[in-house]
N, C-alpha and C positions, 0 to 999 in steps of 0.2 A: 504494500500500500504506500503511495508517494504522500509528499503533506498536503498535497492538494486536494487527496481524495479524503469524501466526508465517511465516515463512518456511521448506517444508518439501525439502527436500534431497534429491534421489534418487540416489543412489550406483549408477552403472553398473559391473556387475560385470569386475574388469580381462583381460584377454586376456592368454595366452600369449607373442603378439607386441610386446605393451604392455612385459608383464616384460623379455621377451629384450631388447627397445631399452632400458630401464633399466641390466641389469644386464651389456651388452655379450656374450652370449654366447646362439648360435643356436637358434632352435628348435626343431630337430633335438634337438639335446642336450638340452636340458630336456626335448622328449619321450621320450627315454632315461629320464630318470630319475622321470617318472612312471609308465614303464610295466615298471621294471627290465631293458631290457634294452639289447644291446650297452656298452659300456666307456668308464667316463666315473670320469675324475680323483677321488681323494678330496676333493681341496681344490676340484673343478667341483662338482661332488656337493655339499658343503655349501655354497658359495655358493647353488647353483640352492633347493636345500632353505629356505634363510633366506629366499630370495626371496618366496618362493611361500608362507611363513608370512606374512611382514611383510606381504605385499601380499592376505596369505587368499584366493588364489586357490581355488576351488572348480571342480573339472573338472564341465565338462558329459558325466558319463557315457552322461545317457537319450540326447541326440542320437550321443554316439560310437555305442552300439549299434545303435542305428535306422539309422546309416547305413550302419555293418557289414552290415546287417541279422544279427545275433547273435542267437543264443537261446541261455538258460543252462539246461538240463533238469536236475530232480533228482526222484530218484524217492522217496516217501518210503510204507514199505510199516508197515502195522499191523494190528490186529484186533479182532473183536469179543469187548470183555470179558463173561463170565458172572458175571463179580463186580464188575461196576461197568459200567452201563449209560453213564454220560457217556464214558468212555472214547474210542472212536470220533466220536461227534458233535464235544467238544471239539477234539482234534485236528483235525478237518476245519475247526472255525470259526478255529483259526490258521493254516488253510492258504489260506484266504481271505481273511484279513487281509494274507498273503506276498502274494499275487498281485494283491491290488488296488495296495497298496505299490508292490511292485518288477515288476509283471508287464511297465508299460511300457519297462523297464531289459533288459527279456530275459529273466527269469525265468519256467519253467515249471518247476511243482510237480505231477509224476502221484501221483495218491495212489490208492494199492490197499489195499482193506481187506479178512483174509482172513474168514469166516464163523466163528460160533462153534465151529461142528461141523468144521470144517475147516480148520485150521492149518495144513497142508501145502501150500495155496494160495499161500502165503511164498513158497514154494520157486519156482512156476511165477511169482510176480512177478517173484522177481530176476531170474531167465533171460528172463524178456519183457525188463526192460530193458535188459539187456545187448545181446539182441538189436538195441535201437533204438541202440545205442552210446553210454545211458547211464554213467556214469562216478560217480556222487554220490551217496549214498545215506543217509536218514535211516531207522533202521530201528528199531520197537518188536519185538520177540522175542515170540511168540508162547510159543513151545519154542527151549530152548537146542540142546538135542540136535540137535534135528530141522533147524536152521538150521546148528550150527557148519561144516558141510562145503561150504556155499552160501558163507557168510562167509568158509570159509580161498580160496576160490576169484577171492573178489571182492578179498581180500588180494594175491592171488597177480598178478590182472590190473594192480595200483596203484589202486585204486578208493579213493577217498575214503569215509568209513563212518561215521557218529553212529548212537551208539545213544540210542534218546529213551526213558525212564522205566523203561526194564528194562534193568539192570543183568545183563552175562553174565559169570561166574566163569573161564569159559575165554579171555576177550581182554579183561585188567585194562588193555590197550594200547591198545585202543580210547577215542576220547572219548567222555564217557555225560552225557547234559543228562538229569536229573530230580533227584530230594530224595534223603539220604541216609535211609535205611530204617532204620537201627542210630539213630540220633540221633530221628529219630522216635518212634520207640518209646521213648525217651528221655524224651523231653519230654512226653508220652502218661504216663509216673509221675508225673511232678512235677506234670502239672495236677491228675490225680485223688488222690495223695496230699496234696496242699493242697485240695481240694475237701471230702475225708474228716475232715480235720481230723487227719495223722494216726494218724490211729487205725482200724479198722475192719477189713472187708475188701475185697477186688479180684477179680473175677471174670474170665479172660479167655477171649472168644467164639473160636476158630478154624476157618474156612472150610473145606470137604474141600480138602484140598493139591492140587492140579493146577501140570502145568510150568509155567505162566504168573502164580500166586501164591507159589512154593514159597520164593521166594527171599524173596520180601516177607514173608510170614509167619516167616522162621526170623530175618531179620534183625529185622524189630520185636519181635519177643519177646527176644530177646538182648540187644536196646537197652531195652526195659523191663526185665526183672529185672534187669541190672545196677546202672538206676539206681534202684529200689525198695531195693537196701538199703543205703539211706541211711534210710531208714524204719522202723528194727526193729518199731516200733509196729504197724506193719498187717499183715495178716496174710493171707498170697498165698494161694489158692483154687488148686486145681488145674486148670488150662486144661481146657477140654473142647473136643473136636478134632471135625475130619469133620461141621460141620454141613452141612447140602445145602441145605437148604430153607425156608422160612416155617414150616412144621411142627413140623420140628426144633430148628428156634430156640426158637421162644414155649416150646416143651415144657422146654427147657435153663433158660430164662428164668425160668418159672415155680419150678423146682423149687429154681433156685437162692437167691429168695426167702422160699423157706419159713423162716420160727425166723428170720429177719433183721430187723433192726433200721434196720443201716445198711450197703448195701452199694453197692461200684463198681462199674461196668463198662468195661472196655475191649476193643473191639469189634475182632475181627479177621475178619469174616465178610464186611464189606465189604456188609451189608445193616442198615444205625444204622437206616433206618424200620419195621424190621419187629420190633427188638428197644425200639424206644420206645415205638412202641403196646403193645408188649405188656405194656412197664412203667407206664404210663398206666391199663392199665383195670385191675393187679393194685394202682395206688395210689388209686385209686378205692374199694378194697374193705379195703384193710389198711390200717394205721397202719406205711408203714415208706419211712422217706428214701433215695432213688437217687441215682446219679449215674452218668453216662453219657457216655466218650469214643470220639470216633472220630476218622475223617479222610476228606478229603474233601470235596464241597459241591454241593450241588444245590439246585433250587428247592423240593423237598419237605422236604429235611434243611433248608433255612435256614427255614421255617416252624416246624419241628418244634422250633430252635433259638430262635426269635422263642416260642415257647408253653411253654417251657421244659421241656420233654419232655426233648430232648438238650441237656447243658449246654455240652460244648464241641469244636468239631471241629480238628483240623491239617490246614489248606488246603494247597495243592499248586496254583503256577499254571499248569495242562498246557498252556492256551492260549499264556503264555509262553516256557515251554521250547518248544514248535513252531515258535514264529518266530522262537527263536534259531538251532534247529539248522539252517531253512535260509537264516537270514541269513551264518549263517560260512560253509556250503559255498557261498551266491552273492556274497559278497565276494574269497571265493577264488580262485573261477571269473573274475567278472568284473575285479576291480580287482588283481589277485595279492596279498591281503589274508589272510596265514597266520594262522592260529589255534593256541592252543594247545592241544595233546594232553591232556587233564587231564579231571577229573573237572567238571564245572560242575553246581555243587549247588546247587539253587533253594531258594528262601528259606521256612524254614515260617512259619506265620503260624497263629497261635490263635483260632478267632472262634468267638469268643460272643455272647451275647444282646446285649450292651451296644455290641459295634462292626461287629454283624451286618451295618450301614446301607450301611459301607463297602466288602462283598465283594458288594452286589446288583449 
């Protein structure tokens, strides 16, 4: 070896039975205390704990299960949105990312998605899984109603229960991984009130209500007005409700640029591509300055964002809240790795034109 060559070092990972002869105590007990179980001293307990710090021991889980032969099953049930086409695809591409991940560890993720026209499909997933002696369950809500008696059921058995982006009013107890809707709508004023320049007006679009927006829709408008008046200057438009359709929209659209100079929008129909063109070919013909928020992100809205059509969306990583919800129930399952009960609020994130690059 010259002095120029590095000498590179490979650190073999320590053993169990490496520790136990270090720190004079069996590995029996240290297996205790990886695995919480059977009765082991407070003062063994920390010793064994500092051990296995200092020495960074890392357990070979994949081999533990594999030779269990374990499987960790979790069902995670959701649906096809009529208000948002990503909806379903998303979620499915985190559920693919879990199982590439951890599928060798033992994890299986069934994932049932109900039809648009058919919500009650919910109902026959949970009891399938049950059936297979299921125990874990990531669940998007469909319908509150239509679920709650499924839910008090799967309560009643000890089932483990996430709820992924839909928040339900009846099990504040439950943990809920997605964005908080009131605070959204929040920050949905602030953008388009500094967009405006405060001054001007605010237009806002809303979706026909259905069980599966009702909640989203009452909480981002609540979180918007509250935080509009900070804004005396602008001048709030009265919501128009119950849009259905591409129809109905452009038609809302339209009118409500008439005699405008300068107006906002904040988009609660959960359809930004069909309210930007529609403001695209009316500023093509008028002399009058838009502005236009939503939420959300798709490969036609981040074009639409890139052409400055829509100027700024509130993203939502649904891909990441999927692979949190079934990574705590499979750390749970697998490693007795307890999570907390709590709301896990994902992080909003503003993208516009200018940091578009970073959400393709």
């Amino acid at each position: 070896m010259t002095a120029n060559d590095t000498k590179i070092e490979i650190k073999q990972p320590v053993t169990l039975e490496e520790i136990s002869a270090k720190i004079g105590i069996s590995r029996t007990t240290i297996y205790k205390v990886l695995n919480h179980k059977g009765e082991v001293s407070d003062k063994t307990r920390r010793i064994i704990l500092e051990a296995l710090k200092s020495y960074n021991y890392t357990p070979n889980n994949n081999a533990r299960n594999l030779a269990r032969n374990r499987l960790y099953p979790i069902t995670l049930i959701d649906f096809i949105s009529k208000d948002a086409a990503y909806f379903a695809p998303t979620i499915k591409s985190g559920i693919d990312q879990v199982n590439e991940e951890f599928g060798a560890h033992g994890l299986t993720v069934l994932h049932q998605t109900a039809p648009a026209d058919h919500h009650e499909a919910q109902i026959d997933f949970i009891n399938e899984a049950l059936n297979l002696g299921i125990k874990h369950f990531v669940i998007a809500a469909a319908d509150e109603k239509l679920l709650e008696k499924e839910i008090r059921k799967l309560q009643q058995q000890n089932c483990e229960i996430i709820l992924l982006s839909k928040k339900l009013k009846s099990f504040p107890e439950l943990t809920y991984i997605g964005i908080d809707e009131y605070q959204c709508g929040r920050l949905a004023a602030e953008v388009l009130s500094k967009a405006l320049g405060r001054s001007g007006v605010i237009q806002t679009l809303c979706a026909d209500e259905s069980t599966s927006n009702s909640y989203t829709l009452a909480m981002r408008y609540s979180g918007f007005l509250e935080k509009i008046k900070e804004y005396p200057q602008i001048k709030i438009a009265k919501p128009i409700y119950k849009l259905k359709d591409e129809k109905s929209i452009e038609s809302a659209v339209k009118k409500c640029c008439k005699n405008q100079e300068k107006i906002g929008f904040f988009d609660l129909t959960f359809k930004l591509e069909t309210i930007a063109g529609t403001l695209d070919k009316i500023k093509q013909k008028e002399a009058i300055e838009t502005f236009l928020v939503g939420s959300d992100l798709s490969s036609e809205i981040a074009g639409l964002i890139k052409k400055g059509t829509i100027d700024a969306v509130i993203f939502q990583d649904l891909k990441a809240q999927t692979i949190l919800a079934c990574k705590l129930l499979f750390e749970k399952m697998c490693y007795a790795k307890d999570y907390v009960h709590k709301d896990y609020f994902a992080k909003l994130e503003i993208v516009m034109q200018e940091n578009l690059n970073y959400f393709n």
